[in-house]
BAFI-3210 file (N, C-alpha, C; in Angstrom, 3 decimals, decimal comma, padded with zeros to 6 digits):
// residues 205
n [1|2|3|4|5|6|7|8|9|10|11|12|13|14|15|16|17|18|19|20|21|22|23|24|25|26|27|28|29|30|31|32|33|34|35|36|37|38|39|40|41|42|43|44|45|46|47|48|49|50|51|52|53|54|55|56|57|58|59|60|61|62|63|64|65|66|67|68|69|70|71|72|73|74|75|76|77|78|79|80|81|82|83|84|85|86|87|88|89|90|91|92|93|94|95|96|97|98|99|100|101|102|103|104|105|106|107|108|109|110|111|112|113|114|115|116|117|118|119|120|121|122|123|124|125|126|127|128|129|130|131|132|133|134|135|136|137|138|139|140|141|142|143|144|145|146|147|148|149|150|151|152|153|154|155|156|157|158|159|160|161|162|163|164|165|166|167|168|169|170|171|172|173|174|175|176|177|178|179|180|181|182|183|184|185|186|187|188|189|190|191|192|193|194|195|196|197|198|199|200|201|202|203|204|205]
n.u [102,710|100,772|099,081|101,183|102,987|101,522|101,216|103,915|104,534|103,463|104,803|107,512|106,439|105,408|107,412|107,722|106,535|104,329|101,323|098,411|096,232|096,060|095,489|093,690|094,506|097,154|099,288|101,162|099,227|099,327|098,304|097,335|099,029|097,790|095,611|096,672|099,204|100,740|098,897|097,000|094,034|090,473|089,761|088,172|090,227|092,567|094,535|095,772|097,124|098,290|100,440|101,421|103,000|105,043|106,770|107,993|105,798|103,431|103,035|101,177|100,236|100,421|097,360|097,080|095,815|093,712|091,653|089,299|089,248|090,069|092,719|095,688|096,557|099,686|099,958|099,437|100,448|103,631|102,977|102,915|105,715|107,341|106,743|107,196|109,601|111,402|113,393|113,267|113,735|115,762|115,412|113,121|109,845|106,452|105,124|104,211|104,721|107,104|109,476|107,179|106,844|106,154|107,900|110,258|109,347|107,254|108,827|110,328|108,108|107,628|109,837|109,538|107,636|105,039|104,060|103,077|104,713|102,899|103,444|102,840|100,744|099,618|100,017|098,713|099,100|097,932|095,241|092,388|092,589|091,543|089,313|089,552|091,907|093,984|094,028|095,122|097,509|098,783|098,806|099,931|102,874|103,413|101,901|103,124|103,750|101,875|098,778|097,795|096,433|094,495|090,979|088,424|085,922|085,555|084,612|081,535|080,372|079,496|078,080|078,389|080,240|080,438|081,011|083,761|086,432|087,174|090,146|091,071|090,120|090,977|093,041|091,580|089,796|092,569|093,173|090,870|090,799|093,485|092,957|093,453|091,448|088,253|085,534|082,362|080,103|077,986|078,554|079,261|082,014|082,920|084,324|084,556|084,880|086,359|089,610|089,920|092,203|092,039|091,197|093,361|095,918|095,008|095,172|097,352|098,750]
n.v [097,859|099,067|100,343|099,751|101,382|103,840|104,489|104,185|106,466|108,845|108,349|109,455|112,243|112,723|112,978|110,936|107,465|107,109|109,697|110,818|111,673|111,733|113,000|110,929|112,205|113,334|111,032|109,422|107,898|104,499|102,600|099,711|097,280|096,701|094,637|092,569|092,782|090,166|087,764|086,970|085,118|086,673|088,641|090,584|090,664|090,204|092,584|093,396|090,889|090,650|092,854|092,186|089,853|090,538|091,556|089,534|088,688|087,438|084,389|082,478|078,706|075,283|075,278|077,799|081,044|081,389|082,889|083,122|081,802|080,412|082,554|080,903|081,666|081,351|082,011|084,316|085,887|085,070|086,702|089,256|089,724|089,471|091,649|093,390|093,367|091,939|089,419|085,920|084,342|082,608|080,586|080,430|080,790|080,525|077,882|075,741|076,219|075,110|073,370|073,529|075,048|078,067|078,985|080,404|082,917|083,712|084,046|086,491|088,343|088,145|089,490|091,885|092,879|092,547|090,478|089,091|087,171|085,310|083,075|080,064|080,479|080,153|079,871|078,821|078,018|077,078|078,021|079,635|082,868|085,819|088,912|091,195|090,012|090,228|092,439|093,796|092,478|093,556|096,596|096,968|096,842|098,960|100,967|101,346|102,462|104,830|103,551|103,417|105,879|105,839|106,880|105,730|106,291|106,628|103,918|103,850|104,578|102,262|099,053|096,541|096,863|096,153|093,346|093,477|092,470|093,750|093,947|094,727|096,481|099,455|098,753|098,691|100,811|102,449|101,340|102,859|105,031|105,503|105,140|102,520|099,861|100,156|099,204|098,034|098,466|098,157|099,418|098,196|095,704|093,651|091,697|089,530|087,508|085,057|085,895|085,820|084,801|086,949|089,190|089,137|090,089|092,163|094,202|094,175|095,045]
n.w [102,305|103,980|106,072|108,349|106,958|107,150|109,786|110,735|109,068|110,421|113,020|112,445|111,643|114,212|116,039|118,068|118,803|118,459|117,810|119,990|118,677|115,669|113,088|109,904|107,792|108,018|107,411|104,874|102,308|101,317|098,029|097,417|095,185|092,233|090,506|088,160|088,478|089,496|088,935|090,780|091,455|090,684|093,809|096,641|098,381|096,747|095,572|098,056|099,107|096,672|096,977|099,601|098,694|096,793|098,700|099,672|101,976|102,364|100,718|099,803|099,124|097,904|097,107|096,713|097,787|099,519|100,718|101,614|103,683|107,965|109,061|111,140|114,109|114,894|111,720|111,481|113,512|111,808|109,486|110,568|111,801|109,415|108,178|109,817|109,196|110,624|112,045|112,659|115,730|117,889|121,129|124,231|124,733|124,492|125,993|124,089|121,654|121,363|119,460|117,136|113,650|113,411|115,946|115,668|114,892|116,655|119,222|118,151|117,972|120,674|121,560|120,149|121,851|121,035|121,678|124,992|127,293|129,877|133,064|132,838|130,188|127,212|123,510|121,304|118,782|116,421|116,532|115,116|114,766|116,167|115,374|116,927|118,270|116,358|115,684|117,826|118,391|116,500|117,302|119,580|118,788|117,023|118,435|121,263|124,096|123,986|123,187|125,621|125,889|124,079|122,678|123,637|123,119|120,955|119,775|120,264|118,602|117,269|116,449|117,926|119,858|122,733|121,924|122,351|123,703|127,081|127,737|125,466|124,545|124,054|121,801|120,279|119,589|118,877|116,683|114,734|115,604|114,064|111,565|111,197|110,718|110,018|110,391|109,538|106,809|108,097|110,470|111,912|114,084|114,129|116,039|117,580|115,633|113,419|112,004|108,190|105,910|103,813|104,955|106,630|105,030|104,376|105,982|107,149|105,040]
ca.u [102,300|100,152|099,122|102,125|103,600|100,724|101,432|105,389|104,774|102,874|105,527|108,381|105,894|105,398|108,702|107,219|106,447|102,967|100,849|097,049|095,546|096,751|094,446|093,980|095,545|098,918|099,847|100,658|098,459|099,985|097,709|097,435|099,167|096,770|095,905|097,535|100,454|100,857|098,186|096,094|092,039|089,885|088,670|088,779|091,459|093,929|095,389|096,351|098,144|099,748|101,568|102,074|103,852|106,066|107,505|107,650|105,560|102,441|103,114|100,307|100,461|099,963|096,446|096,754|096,091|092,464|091,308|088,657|090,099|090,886|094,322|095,360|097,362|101,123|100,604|099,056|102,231|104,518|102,762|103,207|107,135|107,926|105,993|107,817|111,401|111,964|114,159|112,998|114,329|115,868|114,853|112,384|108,593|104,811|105,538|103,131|105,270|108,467|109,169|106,537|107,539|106,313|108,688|110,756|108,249|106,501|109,925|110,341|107,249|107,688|110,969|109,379|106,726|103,209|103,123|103,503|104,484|102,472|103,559|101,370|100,073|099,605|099,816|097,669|099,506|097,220|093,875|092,070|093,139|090,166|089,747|090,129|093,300|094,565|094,562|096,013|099,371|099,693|098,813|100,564|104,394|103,204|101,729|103,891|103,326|100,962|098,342|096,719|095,918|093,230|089,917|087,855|084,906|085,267|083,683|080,430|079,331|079,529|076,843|078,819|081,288|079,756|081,406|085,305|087,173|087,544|091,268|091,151|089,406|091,940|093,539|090,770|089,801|093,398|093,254|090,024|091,105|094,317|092,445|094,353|090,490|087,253|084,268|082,039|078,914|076,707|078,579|079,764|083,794|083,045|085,410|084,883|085,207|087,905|090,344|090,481|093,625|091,930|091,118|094,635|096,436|094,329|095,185|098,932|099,408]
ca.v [097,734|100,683|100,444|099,709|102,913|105,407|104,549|104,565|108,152|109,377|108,518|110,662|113,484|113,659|112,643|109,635|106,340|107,510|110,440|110,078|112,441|111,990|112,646|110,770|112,688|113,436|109,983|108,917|106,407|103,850|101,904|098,192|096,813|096,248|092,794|092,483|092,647|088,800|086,925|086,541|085,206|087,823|088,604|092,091|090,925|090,021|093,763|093,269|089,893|091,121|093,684|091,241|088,864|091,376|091,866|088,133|088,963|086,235|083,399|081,471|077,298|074,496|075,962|079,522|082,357|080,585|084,380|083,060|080,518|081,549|082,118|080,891|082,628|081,317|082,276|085,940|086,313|085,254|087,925|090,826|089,786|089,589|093,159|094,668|093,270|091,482|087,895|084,730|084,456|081,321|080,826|079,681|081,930|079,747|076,166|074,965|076,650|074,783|072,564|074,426|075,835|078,949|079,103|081,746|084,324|084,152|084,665|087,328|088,984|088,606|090,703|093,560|093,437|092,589|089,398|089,055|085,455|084,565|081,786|078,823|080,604|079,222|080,657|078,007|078,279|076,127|078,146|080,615|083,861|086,619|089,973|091,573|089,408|090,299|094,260|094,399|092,178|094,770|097,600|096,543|096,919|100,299|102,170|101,384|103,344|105,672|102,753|103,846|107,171|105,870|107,217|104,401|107,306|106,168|102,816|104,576|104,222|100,527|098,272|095,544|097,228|095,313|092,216|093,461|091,745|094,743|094,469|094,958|098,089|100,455|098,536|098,444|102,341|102,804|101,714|103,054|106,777|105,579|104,455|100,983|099,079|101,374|098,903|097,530|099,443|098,228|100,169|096,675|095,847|091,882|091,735|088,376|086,762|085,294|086,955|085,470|085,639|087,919|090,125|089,591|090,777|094,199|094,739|094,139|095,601]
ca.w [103,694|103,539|108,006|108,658|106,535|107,461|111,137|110,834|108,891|112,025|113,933|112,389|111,984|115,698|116,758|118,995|118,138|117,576|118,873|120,258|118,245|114,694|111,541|108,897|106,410|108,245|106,878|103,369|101,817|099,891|097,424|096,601|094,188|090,791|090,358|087,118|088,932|090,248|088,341|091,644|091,172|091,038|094,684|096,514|098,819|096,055|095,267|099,236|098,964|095,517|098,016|100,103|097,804|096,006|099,723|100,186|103,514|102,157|099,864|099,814|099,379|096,743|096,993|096,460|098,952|100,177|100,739|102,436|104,753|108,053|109,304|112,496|115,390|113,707|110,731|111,472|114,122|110,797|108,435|111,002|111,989|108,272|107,617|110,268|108,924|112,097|112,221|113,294|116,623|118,699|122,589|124,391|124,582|124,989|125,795|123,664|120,382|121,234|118,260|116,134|112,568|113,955|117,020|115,731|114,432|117,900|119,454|117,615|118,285|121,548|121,807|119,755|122,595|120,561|122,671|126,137|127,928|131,333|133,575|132,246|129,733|126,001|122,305|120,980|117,444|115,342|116,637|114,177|115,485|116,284|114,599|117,870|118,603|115,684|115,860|119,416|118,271|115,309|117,910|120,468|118,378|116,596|119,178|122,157|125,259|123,652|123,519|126,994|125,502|122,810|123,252|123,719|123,326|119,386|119,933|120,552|116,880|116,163|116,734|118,811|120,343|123,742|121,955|122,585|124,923|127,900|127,587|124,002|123,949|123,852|120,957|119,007|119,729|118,461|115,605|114,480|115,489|113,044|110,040|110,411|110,551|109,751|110,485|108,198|106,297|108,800|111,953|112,819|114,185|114,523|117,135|118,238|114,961|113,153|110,941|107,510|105,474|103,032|105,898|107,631|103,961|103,948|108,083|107,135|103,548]
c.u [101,682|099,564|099,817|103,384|103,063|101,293|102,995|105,760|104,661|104,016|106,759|108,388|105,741|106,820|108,688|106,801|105,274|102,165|099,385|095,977|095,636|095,142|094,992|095,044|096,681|099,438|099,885|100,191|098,981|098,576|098,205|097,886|097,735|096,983|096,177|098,613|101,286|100,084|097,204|094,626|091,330|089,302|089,515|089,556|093,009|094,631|096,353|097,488|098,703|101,300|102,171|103,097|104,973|106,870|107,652|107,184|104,563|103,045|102,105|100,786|100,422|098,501|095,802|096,720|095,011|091,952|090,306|088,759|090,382|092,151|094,689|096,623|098,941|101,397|100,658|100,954|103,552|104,287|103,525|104,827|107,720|107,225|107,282|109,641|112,024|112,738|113,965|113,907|114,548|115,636|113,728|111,167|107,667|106,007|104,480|103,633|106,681|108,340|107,966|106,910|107,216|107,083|109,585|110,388|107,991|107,398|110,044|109,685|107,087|108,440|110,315|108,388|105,229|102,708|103,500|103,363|104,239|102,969|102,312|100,720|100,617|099,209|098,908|097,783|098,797|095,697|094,086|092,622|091,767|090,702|090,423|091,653|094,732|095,210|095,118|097,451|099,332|099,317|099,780|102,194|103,715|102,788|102,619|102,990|102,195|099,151|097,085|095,924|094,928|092,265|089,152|085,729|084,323|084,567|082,232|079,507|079,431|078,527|077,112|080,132|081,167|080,963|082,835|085,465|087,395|089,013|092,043|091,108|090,325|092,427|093,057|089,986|090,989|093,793|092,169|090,565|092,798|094,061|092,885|092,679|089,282|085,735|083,439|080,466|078,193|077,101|079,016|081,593|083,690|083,656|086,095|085,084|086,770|088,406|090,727|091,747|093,225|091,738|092,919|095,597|095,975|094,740|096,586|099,119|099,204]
c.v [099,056|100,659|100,566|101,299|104,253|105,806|105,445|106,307|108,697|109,408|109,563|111,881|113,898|113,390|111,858|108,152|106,414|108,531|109,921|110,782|112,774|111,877|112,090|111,110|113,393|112,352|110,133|107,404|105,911|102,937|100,757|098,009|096,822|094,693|092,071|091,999|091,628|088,121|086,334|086,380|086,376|087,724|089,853|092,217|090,839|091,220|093,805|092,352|090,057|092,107|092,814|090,054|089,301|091,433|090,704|088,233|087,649|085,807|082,980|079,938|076,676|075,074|076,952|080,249|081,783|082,041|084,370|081,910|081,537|081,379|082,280|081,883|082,992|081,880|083,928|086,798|086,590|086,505|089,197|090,925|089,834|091,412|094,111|094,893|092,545|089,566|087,067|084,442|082,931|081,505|080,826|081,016|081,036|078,339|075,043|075,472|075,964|073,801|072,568|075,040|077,096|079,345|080,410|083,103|084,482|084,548|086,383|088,255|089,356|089,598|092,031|093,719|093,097|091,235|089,626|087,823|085,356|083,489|080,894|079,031|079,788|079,761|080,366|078,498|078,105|076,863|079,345|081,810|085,050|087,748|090,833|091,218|090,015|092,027|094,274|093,693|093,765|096,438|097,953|096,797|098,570|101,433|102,267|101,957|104,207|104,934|102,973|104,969|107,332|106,046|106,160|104,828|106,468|105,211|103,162|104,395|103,076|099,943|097,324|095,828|096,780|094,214|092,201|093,176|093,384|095,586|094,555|096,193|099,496|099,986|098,568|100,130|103,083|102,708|101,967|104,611|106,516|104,735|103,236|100,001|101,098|100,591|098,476|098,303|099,728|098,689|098,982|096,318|094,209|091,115|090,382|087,061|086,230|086,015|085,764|085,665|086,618|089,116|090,453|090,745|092,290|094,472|095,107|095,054|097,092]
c.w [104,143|105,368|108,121|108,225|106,836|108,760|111,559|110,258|110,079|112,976|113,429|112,426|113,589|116,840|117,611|117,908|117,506|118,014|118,872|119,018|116,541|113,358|110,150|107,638|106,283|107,728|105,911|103,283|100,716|099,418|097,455|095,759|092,857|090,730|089,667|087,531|089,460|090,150|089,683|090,794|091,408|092,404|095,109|097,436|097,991|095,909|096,856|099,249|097,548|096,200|099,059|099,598|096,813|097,044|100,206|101,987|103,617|100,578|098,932|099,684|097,998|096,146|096,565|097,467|099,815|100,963|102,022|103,967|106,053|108,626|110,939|113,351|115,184|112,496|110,590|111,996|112,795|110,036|109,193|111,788|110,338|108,008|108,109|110,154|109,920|111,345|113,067|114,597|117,369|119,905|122,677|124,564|125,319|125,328|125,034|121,959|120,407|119,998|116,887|115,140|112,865|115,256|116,945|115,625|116,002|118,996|119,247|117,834|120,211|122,408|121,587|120,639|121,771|121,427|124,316|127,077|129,406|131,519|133,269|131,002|127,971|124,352|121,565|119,222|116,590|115,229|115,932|115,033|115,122|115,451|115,995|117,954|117,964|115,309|116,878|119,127|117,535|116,083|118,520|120,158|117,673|117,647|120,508|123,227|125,378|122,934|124,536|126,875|125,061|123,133|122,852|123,118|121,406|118,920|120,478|119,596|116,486|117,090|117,980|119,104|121,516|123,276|122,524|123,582|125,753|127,759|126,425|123,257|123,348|122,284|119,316|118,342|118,917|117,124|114,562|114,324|114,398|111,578|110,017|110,071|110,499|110,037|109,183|107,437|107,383|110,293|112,400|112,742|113,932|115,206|117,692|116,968|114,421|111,741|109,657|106,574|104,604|103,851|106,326|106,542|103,965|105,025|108,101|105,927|103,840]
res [x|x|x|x|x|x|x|x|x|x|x|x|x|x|x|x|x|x|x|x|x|x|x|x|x|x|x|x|x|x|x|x|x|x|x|x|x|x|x|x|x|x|x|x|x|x|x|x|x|x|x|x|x|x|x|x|x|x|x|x|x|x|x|x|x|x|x|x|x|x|x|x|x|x|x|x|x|x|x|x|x|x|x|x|x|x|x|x|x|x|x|x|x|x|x|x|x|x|x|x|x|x|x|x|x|x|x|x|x|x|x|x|x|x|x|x|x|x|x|x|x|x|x|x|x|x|x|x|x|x|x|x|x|x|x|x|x|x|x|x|x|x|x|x|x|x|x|x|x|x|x|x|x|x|x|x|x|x|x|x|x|x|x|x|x|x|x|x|x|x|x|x|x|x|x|x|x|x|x|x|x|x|x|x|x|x|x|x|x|x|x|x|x|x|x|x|x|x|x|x|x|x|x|x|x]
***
């Protein structure tokens, strides 16, 4: 879980949950698995979901991992409550997750704070889940409080940084200045797309 460990370094080094200003290479970087290592198909998210599957965090199905498939809002929530060690939780959250096999993950997530439940509002379990969407849960429990801080100045160099949701920005600023996402050759975040599972595996691992 190589985000998830750079971040959590960061935090013991500055004695906070995370500071604003942290470089790169105060963290340690963990590597990917080798893809030897769990007989995955060759593609260049498998060394990701090999780490993921040694930590039973991703499975995959009858199918396989479907790398390119994408993964919707439940299952992302599941990956990043199993990452962070958390326990499926009972009680009530969305009303649109009650009786849902995800019900407890999103529970769950909502205690540690990455979700947050409005009156009326709706999780919409089954729908693809954005890239945006998808960095601000896993922001949202790592950075805590220190969140509001992110220089938003960083989104300056990407092509469609216009596309981010407003109240995203910060999240997505945040984890740019913490190596968790880096953009893609072409200066592009894709913000408004969705997150496939071969994507979600590299975001989490």
């Amino acid at each position: 879980m190589r985000n998830l460990r750079r971040l959590s370094t960061a935090a013991m080094l500055s004695a906070v949950l995370l500071g604003t200003a942290l470089p790169a290479s105060a963290a340690t970087r963990v590597e990917p698995l080798k893809l030897d290592d769990c007989g995955l198909p060759a593609h260049w998210a498998a060394p990701y979901a090999c780490d993921l599957k040694h930590q039973a965090i991703m499975q995959g199905d009858q199918s396989g991992f479907r790398f390119d498939d994408m993964v919707t809002r439940a299952e992302f929530v599941t990956l990043l409550v199993r990452a962070l060690g958390l326990t499926p939780q009972d009680g009530a959250s969305y009303g649109d997750v009650n009786g849902h096999w995800s019900a407890g993950y999103v529970k769950a997530a909502v205690t540690a704070g990455a979700l947050k439940v409005n009156a009326g509002e709706q999780f919409r379990p089954n729908a693809p889940i954005s890239r945006q969407d998808a960095i601000t849960l896993l922001t949202a429990v790592l950075a805590g409080n220190k969140l509001a801080d992110a220089d938003e100045r960083v989104l300056a160099g990407y092509t469609d940084a216009a596309k981010i949701n407003p109240i995203e920005r910060k999240a997505v600023a945040f984890a740019l200045l913490h190596s968790v996402i880096q953009g893609d050759p072409d200066k592009a975040l894709r913000p408004d797309q969705n997150l496939s599972r071969g994507e979600s595996a590299k975001l989490i691992s």
